[in-house]
C-alpha atoms as a printed R data frame, in Angstrom:
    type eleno elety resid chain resno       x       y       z
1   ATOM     1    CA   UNK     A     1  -4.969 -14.700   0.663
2   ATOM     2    CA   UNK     A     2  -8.368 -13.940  -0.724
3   ATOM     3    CA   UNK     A     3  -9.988 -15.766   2.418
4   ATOM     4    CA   UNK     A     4  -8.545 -13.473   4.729
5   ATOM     5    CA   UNK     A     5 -10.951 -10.530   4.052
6   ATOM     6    CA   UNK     A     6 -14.252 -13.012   4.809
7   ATOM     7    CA   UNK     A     7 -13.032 -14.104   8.013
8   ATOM     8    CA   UNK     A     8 -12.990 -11.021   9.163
9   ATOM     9    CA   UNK     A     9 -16.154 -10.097   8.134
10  ATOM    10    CA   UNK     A    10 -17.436 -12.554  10.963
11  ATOM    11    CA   UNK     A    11 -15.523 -11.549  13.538
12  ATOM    12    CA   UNK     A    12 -15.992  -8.381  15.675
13  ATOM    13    CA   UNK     A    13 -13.134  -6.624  13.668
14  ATOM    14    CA   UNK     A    14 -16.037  -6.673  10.954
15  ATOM    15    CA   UNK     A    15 -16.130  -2.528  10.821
16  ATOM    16    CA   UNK     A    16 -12.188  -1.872  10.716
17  ATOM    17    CA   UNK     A    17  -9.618  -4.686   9.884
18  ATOM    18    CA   UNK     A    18 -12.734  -6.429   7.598
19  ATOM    19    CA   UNK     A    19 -13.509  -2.545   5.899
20  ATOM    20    CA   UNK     A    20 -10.002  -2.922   5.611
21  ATOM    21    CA   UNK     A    21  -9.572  -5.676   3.650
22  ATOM    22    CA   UNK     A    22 -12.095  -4.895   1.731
23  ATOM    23    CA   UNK     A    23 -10.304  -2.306   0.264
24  ATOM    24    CA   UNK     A    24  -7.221  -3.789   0.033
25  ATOM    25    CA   UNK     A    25  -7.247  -7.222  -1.310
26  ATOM    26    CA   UNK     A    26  -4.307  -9.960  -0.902
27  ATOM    27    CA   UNK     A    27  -4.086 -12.904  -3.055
28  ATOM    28    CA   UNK     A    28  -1.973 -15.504  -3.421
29  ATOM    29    CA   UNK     A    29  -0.908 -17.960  -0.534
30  ATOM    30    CA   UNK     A    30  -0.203 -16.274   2.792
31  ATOM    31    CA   UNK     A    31   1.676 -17.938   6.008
32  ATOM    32    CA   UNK     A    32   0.598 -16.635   9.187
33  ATOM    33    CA   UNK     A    33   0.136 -17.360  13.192
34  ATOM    34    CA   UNK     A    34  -2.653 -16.340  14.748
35  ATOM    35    CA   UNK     A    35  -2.704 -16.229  18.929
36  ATOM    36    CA   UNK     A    36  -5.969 -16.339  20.313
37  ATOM    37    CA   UNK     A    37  -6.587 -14.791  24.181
38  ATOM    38    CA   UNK     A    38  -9.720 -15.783  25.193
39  ATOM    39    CA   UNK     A    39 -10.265 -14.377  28.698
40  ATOM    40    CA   UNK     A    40 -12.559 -16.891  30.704
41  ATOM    41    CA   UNK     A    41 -13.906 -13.665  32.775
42  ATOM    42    CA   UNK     A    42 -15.931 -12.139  29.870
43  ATOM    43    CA   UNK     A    43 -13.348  -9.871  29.019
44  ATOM    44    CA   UNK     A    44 -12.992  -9.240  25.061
45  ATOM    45    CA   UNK     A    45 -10.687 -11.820  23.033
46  ATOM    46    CA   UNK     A    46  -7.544 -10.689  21.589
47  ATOM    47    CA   UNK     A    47  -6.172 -11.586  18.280
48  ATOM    48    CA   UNK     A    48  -2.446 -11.053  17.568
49  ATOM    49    CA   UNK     A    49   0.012 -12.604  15.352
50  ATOM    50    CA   UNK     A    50   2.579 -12.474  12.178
51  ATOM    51    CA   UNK     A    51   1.588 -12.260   8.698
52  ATOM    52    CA   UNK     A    52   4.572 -13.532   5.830
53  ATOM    53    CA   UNK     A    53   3.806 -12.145   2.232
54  ATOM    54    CA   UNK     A    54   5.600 -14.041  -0.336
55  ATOM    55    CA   UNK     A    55   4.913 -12.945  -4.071
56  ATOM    56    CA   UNK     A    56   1.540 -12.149  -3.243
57  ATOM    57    CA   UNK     A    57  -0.328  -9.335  -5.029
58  ATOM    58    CA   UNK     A    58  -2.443  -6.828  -3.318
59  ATOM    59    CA   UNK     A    59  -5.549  -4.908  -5.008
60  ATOM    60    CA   UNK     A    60  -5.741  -1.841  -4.139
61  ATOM    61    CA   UNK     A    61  -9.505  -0.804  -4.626
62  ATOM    62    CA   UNK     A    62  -9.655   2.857  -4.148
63  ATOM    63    CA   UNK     A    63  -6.734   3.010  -6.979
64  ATOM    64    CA   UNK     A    64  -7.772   0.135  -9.227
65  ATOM    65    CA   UNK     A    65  -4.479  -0.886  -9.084
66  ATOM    66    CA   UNK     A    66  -2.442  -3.967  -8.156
67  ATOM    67    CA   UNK     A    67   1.001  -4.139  -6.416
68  ATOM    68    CA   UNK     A    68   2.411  -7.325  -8.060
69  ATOM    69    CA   UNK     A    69   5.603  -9.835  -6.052
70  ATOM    70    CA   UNK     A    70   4.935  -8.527  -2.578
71  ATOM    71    CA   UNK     A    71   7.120  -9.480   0.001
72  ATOM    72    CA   UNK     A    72   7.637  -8.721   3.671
73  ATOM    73    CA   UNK     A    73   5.949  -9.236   7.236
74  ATOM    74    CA   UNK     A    74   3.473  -7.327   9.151
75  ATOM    75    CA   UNK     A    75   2.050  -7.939  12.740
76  ATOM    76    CA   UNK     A    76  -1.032  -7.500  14.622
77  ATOM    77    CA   UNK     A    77  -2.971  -6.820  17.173
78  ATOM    78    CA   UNK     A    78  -6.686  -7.475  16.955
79  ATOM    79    CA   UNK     A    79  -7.328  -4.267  13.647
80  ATOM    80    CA   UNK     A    80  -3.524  -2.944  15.024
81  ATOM    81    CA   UNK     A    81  -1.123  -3.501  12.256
82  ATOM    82    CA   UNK     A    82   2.676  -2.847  11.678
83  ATOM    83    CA   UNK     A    83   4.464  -4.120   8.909
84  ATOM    84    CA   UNK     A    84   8.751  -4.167   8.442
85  ATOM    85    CA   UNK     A    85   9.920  -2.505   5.558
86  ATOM    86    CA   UNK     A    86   8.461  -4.279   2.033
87  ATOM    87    CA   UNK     A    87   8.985  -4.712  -1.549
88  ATOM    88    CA   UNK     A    88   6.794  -4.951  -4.466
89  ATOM    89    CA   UNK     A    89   6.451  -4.048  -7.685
90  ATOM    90    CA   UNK     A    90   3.565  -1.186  -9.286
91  ATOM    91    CA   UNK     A    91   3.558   0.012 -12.475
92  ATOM    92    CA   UNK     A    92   6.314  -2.535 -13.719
93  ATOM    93    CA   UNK     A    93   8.909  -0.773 -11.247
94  ATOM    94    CA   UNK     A    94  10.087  -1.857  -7.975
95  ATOM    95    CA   UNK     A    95   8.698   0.254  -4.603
96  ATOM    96    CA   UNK     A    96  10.073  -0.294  -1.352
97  ATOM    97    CA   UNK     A    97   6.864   0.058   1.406
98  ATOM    98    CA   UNK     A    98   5.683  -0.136   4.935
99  ATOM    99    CA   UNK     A    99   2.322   0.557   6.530
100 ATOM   100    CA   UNK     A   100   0.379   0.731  10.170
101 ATOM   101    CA   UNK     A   101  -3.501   0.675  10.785
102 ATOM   102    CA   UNK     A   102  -4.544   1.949  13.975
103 ATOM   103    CA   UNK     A   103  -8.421   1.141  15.023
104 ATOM   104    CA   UNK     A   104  -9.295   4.926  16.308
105 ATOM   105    CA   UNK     A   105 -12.268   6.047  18.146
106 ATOM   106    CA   UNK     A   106 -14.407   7.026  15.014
107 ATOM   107    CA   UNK     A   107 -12.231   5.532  12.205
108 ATOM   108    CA   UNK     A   108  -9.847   3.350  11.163
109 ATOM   109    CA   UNK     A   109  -6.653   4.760   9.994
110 ATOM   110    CA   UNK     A   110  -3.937   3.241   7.676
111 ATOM   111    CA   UNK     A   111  -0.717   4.957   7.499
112 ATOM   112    CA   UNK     A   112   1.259   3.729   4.020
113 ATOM   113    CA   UNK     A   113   5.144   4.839   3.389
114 ATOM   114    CA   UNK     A   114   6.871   4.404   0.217
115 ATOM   115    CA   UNK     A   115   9.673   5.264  -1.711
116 ATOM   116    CA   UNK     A   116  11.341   4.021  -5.101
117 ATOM   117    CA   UNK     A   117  13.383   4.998  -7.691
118 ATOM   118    CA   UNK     A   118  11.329   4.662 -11.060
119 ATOM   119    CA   UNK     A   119  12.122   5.039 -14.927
120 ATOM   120    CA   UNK     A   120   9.002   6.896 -15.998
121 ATOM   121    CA   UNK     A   121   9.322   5.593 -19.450
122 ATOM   122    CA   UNK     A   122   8.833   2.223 -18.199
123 ATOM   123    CA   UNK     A   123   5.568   2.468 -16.186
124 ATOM   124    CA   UNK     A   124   3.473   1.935 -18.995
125 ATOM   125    CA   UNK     A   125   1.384   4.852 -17.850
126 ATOM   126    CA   UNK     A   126   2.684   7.814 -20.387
127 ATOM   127    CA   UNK     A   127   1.234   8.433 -24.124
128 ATOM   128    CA   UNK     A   128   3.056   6.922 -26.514
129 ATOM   129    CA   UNK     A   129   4.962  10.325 -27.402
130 ATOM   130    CA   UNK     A   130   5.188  10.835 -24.323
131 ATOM   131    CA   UNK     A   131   7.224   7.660 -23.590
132 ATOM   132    CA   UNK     A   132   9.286   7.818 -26.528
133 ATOM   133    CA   UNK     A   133  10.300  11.452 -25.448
134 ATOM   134    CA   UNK     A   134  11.514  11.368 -21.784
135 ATOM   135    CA   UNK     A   135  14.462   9.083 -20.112
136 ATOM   136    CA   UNK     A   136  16.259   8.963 -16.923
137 ATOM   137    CA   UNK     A   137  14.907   7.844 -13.514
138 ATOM   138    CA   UNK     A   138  13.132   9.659 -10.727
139 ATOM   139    CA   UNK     A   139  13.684   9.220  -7.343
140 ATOM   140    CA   UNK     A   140  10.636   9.899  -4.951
141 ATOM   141    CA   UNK     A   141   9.081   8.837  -1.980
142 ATOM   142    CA   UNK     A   142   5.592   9.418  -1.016
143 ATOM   143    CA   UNK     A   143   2.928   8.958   2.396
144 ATOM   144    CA   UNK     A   144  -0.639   8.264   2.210
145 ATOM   145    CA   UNK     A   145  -2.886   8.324   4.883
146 ATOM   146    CA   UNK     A   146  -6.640   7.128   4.945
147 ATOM   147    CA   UNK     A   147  -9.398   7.327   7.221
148 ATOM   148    CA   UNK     A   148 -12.244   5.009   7.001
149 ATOM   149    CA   UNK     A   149 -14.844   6.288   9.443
150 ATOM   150    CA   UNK     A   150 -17.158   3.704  10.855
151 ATOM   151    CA   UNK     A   151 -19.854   5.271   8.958
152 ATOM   152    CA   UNK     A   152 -19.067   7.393   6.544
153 ATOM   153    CA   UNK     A   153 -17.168   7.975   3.683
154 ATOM   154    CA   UNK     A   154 -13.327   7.400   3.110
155 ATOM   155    CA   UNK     A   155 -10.695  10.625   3.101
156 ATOM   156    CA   UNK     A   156  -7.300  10.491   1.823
157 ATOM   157    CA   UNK     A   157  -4.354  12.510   1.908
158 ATOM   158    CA   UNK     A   158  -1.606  11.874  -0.512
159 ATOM   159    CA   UNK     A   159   1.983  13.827  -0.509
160 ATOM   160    CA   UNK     A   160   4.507  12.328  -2.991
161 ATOM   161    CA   UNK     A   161   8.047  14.441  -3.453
162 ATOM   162    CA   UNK     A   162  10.267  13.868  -6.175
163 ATOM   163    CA   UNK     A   163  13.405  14.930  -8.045
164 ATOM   164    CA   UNK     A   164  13.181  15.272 -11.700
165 ATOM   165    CA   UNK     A   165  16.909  16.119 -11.977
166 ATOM   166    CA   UNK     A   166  17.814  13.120 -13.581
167 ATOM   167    CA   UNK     A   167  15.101  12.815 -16.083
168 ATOM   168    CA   UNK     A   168  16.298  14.577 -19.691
169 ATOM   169    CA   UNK     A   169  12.421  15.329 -21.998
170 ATOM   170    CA   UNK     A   170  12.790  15.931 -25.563
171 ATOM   171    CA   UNK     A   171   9.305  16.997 -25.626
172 ATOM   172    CA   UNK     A   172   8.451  21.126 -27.052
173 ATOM   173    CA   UNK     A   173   9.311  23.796 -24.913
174 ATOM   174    CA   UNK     A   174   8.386  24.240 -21.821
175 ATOM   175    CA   UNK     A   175   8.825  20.664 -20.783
176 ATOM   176    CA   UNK     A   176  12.081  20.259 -22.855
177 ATOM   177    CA   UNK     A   177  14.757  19.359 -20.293
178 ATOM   178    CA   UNK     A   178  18.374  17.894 -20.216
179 ATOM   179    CA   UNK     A   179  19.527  15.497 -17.477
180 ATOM   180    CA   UNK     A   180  21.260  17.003 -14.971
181 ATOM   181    CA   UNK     A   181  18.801  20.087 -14.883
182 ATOM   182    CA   UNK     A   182  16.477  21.100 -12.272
């Protein structure tokens, strides 16, 4: 996994798939096929082929953050990349994932989609009396899109949408909440 990155620092796919994986780090062992078109008329070479993730984890940079036991497939097509539908786990909960890059004209874009159903008291991200206060689960699905210009600086744009309904907060008024309330 962690070799990945490096060889595609040498390779002309140096300023998008490499910045790429730069960013976003797989370890762990990774099975993949790699087809190689190498036009014999000077024409430029085409890489394309499967990628199998099998309890890897991926570091996300940006985020500092890890998604641990991730599993699913993604294709390519020289910095072109489409995964199926994928599982991991962030923040000690399980997410459900996909993603595509697409080399653009001034950037590289990657397209992430996720969605999960997580027990906020579990994440290990609240206070302490925080944690102790809330329970429930909330259901939520979010899209992030990034652009990595080939020189420049990285934008973002994060929308997340979730339903609180089921989460029940015995913290002070005006967070207090029962389950079953909006």
């Amino acid at each position: 996994g962690k070799a990945v990155g490096p060889y595609f620092d040498e390779t002309p796919l140096k300023d998008s798939l490499g910045a790429t994986l730069e960013q976003l780090q797989i370890d762990g062992d990774v099975n993949a096929r790699l087809h190689l078109d190498i036009p014999l008329d000077g024409s430029l070479v085409t890489a394309k082929g499967d990628v199998n993730l099998r309890n890897n984890s991926l570091f996300i940079k940006p985020l500092d953050s890890t998604l641990k036991n991730l599993n699913g497939k993604f294709s390519f097509i020289n910095g072109d990349l489409k995964s199926e539908p994928m599982t991991a786990n962030w923040f000690n909960q399980p997410l459900n994932l996909d993603f595509s890059t697409t080399e653009g004209a001034k950037a590289f874009l990657v397209n992430v989609g996720m969605n999960a159903s997580w027990q906020p008291s579990h994440t290990g991200l609240l206070p302490k009396a925080v944690n102790d206060a809330v329970s429930g689960s909330v259901p939520w699905d979010g899209k992030v899109a990034i652009e990595l210009p080939y020189h420049g600086n990285a934008s973002y744009k994060v929308d997340i949408n979730g339903d609180l309904k089921n989460v029940s907060s015995d913290l002070p008024s005006p967070v207090d909440k029962k389950a079953g309330e909006p």
